[in-house]
PDB file with SEQRES, HELIX, SHEET and CRYST1 records, atoms N, CA, C and O in Angstrom:
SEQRES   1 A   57  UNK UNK UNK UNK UNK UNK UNK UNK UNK UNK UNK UNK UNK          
SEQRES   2 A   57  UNK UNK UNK UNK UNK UNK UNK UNK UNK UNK UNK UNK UNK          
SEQRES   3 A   57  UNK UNK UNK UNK UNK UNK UNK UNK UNK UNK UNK UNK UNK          
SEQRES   4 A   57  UNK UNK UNK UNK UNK UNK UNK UNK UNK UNK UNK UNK UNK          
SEQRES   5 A   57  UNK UNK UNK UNK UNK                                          
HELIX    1 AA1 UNK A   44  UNK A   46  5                                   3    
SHEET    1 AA1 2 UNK A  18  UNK A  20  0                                        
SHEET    2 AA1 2 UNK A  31  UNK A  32 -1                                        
SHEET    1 AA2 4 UNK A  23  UNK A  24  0                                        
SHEET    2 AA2 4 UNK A  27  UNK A  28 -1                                        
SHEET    3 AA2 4 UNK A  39  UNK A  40 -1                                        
SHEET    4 AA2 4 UNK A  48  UNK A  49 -1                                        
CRYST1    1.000    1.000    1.000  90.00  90.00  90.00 P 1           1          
ATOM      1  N   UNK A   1       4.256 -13.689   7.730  1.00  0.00           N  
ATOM      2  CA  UNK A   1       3.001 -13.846   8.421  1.00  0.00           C  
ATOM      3  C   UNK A   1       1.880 -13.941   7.387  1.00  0.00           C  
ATOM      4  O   UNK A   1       1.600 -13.050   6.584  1.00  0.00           O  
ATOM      5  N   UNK A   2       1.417 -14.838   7.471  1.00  0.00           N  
ATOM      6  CA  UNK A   2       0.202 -15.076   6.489  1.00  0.00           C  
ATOM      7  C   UNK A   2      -1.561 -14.847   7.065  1.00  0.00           C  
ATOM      8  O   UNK A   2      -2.168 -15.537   7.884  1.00  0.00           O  
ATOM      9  N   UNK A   3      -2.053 -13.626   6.290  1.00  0.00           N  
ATOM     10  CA  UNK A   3      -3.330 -13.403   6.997  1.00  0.00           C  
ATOM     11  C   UNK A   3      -4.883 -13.841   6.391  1.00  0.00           C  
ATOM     12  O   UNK A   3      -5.455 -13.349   5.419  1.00  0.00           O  
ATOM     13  N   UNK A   4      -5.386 -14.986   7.345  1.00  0.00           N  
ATOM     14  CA  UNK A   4      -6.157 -15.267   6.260  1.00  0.00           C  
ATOM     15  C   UNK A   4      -7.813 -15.257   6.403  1.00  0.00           C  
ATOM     16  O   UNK A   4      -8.680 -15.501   5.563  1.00  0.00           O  
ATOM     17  N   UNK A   5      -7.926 -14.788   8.140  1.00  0.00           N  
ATOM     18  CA  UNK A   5      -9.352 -14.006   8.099  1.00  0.00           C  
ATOM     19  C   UNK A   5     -10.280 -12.640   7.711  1.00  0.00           C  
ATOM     20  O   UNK A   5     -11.475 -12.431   7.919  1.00  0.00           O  
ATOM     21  N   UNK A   6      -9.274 -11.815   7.080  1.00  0.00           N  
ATOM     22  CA  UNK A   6      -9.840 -10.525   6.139  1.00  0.00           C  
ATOM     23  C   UNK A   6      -9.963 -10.033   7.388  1.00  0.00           C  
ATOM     24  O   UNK A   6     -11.139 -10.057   7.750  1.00  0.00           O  
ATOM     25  N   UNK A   7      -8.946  -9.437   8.487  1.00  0.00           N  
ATOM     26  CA  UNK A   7      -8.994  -8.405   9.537  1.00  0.00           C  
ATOM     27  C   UNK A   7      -7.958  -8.095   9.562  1.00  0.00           C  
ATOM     28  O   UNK A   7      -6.864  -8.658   9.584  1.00  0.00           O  
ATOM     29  N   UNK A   8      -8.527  -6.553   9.558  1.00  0.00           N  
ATOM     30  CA  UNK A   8      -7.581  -5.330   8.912  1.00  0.00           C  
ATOM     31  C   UNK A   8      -6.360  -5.264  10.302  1.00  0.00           C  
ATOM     32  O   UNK A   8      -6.648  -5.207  11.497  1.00  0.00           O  
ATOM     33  N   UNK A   9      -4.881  -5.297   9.654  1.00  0.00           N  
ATOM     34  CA  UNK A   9      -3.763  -5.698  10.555  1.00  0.00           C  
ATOM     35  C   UNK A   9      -3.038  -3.805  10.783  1.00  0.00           C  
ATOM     36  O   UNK A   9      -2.401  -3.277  11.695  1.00  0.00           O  
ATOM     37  N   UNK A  10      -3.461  -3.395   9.699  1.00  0.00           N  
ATOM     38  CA  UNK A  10      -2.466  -1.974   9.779  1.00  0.00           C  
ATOM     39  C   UNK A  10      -3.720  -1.132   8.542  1.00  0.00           C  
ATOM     40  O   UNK A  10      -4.476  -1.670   7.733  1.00  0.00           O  
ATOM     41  N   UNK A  11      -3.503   0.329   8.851  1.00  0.00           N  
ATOM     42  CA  UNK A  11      -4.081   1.146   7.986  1.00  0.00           C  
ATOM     43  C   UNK A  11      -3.149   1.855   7.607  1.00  0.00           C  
ATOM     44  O   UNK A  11      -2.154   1.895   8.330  1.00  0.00           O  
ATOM     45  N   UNK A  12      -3.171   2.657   6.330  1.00  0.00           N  
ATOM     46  CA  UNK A  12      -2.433   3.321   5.628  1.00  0.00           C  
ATOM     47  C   UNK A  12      -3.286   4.699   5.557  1.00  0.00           C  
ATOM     48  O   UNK A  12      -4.486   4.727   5.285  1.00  0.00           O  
ATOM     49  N   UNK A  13      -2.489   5.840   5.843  1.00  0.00           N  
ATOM     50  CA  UNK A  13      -3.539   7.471   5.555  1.00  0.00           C  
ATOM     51  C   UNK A  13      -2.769   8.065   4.497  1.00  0.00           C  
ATOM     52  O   UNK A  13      -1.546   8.179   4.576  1.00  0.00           O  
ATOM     53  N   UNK A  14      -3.479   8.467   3.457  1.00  0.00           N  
ATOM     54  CA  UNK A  14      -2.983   9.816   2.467  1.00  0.00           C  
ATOM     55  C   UNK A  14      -3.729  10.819   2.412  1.00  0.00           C  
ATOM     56  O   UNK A  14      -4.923  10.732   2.697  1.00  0.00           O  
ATOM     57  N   UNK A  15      -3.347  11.576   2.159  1.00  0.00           N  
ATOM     58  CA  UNK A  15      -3.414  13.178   1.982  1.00  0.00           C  
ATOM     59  C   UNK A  15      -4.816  13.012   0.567  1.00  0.00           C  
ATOM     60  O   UNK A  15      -5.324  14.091   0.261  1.00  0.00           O  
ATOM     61  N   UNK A  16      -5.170  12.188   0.069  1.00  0.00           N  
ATOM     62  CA  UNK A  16      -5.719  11.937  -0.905  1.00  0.00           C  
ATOM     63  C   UNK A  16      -6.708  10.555  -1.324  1.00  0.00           C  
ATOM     64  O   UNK A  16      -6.204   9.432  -1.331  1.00  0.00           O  
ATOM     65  N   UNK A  17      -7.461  10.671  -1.502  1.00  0.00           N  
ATOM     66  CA  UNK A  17      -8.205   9.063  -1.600  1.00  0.00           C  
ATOM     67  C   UNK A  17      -7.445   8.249  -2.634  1.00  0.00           C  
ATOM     68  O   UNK A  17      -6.937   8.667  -3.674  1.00  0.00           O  
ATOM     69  N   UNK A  18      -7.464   6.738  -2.053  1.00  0.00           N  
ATOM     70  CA  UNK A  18      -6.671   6.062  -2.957  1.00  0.00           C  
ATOM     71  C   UNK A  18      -7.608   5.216  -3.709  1.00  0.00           C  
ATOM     72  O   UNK A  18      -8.744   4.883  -3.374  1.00  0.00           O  
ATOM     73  N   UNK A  19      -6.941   4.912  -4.806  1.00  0.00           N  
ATOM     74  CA  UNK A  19      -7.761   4.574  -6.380  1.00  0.00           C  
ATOM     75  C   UNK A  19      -8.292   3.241  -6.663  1.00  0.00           C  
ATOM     76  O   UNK A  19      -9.420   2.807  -6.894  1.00  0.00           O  
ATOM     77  N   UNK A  20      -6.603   2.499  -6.532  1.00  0.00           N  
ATOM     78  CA  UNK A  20      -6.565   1.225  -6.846  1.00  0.00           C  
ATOM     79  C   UNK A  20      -5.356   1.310  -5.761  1.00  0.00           C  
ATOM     80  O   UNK A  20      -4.622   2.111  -5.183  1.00  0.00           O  
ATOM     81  N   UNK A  21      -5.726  -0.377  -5.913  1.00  0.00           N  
ATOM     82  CA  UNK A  21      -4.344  -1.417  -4.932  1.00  0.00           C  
ATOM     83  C   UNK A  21      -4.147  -2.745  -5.582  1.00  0.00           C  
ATOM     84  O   UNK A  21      -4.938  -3.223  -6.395  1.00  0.00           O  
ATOM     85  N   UNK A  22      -2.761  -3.460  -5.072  1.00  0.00           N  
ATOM     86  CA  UNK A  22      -2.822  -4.446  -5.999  1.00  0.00           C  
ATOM     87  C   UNK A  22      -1.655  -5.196  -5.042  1.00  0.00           C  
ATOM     88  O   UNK A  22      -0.808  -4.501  -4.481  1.00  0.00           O  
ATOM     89  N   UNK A  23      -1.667  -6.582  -4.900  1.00  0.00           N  
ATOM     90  CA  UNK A  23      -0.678  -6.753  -4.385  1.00  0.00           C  
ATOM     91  C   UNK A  23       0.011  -8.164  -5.152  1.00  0.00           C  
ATOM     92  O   UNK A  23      -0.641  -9.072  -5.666  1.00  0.00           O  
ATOM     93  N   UNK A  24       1.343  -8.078  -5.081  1.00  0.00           N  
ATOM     94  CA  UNK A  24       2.085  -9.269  -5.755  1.00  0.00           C  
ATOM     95  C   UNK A  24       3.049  -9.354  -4.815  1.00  0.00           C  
ATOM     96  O   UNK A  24       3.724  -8.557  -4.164  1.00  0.00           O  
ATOM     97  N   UNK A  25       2.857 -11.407  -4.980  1.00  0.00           N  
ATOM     98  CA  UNK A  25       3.839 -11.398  -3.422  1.00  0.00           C  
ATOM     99  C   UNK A  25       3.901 -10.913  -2.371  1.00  0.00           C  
ATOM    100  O   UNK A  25       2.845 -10.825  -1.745  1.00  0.00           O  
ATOM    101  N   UNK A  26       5.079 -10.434  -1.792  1.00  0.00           N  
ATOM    102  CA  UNK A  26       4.869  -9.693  -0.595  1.00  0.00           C  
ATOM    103  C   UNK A  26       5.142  -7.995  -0.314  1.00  0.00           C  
ATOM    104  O   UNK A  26       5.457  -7.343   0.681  1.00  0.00           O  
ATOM    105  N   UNK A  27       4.771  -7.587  -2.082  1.00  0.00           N  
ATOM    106  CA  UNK A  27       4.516  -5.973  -2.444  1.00  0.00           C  
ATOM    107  C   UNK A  27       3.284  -5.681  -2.571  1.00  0.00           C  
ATOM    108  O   UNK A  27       2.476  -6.539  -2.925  1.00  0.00           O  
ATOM    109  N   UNK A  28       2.993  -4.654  -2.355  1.00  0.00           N  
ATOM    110  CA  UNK A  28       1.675  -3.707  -2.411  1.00  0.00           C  
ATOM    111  C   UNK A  28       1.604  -2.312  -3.370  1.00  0.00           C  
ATOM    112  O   UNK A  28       2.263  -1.331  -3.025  1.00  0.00           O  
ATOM    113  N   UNK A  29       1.080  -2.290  -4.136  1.00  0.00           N  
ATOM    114  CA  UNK A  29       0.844  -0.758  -4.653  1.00  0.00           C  
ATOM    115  C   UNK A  29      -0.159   0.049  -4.727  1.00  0.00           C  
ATOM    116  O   UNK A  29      -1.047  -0.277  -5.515  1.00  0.00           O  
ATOM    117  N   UNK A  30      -0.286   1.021  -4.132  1.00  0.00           N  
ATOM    118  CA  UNK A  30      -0.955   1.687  -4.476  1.00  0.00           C  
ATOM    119  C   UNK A  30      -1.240   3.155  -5.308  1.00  0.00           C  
ATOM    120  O   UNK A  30      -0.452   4.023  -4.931  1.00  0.00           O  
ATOM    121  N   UNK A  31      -1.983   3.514  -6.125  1.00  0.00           N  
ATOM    122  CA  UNK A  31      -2.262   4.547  -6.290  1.00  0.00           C  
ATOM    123  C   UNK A  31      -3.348   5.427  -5.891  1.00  0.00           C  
ATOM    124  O   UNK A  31      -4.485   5.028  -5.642  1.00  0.00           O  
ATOM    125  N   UNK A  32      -2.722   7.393  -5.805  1.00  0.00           N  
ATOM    126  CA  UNK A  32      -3.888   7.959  -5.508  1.00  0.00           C  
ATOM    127  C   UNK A  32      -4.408   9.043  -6.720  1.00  0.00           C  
ATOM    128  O   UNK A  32      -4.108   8.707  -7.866  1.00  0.00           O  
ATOM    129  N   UNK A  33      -4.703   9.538  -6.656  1.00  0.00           N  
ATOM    130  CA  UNK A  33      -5.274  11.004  -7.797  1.00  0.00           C  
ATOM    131  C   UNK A  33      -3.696  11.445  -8.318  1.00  0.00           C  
ATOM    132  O   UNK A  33      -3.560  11.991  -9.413  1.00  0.00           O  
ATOM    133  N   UNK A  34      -2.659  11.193  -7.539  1.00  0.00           N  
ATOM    134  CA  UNK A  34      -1.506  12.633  -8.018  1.00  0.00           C  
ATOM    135  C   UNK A  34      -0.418  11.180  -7.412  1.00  0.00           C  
ATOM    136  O   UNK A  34       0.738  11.586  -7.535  1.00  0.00           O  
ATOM    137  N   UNK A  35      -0.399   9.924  -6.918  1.00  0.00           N  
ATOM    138  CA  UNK A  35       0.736   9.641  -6.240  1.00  0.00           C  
ATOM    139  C   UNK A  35       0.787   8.049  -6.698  1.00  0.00           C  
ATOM    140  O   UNK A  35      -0.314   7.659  -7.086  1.00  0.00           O  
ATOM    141  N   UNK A  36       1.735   7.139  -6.731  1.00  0.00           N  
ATOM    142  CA  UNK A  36       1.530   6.266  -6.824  1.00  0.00           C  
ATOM    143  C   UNK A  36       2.673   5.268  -5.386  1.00  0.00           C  
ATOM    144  O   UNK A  36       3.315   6.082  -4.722  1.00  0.00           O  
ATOM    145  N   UNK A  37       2.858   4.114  -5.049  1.00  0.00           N  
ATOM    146  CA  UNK A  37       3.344   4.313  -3.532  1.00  0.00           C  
ATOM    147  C   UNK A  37       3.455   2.680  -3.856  1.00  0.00           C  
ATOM    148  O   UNK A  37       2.591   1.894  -4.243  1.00  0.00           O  
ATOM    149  N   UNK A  38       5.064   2.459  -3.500  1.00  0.00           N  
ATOM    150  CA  UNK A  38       4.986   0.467  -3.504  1.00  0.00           C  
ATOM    151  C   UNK A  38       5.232   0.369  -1.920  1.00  0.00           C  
ATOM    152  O   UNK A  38       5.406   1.340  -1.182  1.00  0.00           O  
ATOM    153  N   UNK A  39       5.212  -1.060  -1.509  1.00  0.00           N  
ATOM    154  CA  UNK A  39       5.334  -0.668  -0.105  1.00  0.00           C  
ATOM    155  C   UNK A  39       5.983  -2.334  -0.314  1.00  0.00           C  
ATOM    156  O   UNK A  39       5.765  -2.888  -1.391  1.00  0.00           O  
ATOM    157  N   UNK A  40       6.683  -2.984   0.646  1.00  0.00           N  
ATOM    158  CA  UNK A  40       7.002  -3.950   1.075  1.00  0.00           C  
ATOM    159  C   UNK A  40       6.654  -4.788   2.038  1.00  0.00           C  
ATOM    160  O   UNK A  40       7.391  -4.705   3.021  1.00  0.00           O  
ATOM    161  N   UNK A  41       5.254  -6.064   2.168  1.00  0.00           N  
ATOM    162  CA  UNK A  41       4.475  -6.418   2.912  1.00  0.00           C  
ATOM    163  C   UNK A  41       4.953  -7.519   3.831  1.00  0.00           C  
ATOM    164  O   UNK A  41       4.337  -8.191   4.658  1.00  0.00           O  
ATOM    165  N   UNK A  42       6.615  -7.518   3.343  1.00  0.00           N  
ATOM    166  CA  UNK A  42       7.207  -8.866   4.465  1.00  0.00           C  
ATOM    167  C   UNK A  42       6.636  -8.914   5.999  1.00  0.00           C  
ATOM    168  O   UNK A  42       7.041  -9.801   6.752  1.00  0.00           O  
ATOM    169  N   UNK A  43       5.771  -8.028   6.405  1.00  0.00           N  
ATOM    170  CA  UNK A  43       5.537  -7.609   8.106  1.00  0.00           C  
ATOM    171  C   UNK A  43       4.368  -6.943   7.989  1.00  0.00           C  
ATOM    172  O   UNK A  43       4.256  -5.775   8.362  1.00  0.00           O  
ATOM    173  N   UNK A  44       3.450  -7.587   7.491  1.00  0.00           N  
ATOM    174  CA  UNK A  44       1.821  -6.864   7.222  1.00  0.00           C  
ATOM    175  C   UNK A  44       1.699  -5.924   8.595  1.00  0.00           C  
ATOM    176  O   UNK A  44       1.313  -4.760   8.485  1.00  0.00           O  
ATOM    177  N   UNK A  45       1.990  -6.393   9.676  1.00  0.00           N  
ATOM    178  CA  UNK A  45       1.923  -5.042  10.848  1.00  0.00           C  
ATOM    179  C   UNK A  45       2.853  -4.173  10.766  1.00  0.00           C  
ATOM    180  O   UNK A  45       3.089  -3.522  11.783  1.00  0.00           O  
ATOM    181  N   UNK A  46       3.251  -4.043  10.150  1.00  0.00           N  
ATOM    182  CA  UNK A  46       4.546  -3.070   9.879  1.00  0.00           C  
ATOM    183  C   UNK A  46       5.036  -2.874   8.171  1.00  0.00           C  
ATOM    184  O   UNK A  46       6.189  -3.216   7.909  1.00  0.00           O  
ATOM    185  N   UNK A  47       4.328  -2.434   7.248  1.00  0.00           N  
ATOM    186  CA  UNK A  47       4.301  -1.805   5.962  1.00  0.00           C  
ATOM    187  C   UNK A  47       5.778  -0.940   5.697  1.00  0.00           C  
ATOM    188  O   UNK A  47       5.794   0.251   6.008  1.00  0.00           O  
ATOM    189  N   UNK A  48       6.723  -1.428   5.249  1.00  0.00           N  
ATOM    190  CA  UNK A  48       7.438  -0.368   4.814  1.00  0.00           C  
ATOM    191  C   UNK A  48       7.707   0.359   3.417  1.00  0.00           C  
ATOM    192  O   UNK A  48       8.050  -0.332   2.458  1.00  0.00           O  
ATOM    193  N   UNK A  49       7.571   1.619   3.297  1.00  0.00           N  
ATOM    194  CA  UNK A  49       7.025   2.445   2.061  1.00  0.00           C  
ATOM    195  C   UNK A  49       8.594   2.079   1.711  1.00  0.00           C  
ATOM    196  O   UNK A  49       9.524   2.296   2.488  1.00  0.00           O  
ATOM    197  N   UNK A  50       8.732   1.452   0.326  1.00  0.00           N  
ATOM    198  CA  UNK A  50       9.877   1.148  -0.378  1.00  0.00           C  
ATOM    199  C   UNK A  50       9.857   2.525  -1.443  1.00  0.00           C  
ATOM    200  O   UNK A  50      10.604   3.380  -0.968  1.00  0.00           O  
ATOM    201  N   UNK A  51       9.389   2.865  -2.397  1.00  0.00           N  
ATOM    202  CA  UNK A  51       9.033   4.185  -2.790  1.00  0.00           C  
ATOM    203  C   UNK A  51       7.721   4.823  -3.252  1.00  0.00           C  
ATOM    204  O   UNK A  51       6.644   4.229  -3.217  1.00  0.00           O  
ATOM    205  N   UNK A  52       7.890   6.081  -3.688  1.00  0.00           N  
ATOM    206  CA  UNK A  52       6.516   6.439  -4.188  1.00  0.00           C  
ATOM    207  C   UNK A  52       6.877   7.900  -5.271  1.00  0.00           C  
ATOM    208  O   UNK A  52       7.725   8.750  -4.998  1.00  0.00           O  
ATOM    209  N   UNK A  53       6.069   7.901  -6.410  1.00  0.00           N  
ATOM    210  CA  UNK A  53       6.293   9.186  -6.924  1.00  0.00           C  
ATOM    211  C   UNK A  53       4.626   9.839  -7.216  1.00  0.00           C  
ATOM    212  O   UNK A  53       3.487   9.388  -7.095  1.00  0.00           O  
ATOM    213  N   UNK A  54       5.186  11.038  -7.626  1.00  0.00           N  
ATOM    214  CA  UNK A  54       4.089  12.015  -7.410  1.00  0.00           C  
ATOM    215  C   UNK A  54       3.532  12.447  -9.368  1.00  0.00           C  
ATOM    216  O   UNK A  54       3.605  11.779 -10.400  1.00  0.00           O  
ATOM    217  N   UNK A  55       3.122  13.561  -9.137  1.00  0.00           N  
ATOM    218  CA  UNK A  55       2.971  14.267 -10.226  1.00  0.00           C  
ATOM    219  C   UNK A  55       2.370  13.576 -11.436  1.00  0.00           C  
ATOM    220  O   UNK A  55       2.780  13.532 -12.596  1.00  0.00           O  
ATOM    221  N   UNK A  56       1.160  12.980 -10.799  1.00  0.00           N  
ATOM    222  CA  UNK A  56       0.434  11.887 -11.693  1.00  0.00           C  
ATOM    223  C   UNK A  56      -0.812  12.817 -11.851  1.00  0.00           C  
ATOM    224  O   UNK A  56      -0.799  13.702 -10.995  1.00  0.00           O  
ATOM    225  N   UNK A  57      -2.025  12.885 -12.804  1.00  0.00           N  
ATOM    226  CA  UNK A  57      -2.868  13.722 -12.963  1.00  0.00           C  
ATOM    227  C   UNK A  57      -3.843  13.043 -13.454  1.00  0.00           C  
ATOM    228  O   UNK A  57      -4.901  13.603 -13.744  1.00  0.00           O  
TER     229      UNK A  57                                                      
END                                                                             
């Protein structure tokens, strides 16, 4: 699905404000203060968290 009027399809919540984002292809990353999180964007309405690790400072 290709989105190309800049309206927001899905939101994402953390426990933490997020920093940066970045997306390549049809991955997403983000980081927050302590987490960093890839996600898989094949289904922009439907985000699936592929992984994420913690213990970033």
């Amino acid at each position: 699905m290709i989105i190309k009027d800049g309206k927001i399809v899905k939101e994402i919540s953390y426990g933490e404000s997020a920093w940066d984002t970045t997306v390549c292809g049809k991955y997403l990353a983000v980081s927050t203060l302590k987490h960093l999180y890839l996600y898989d964007l094949s289904n922009p309405k439907n985000p699936r968290e592929i992984w994420n690790r913690g213990g970033f400072n």
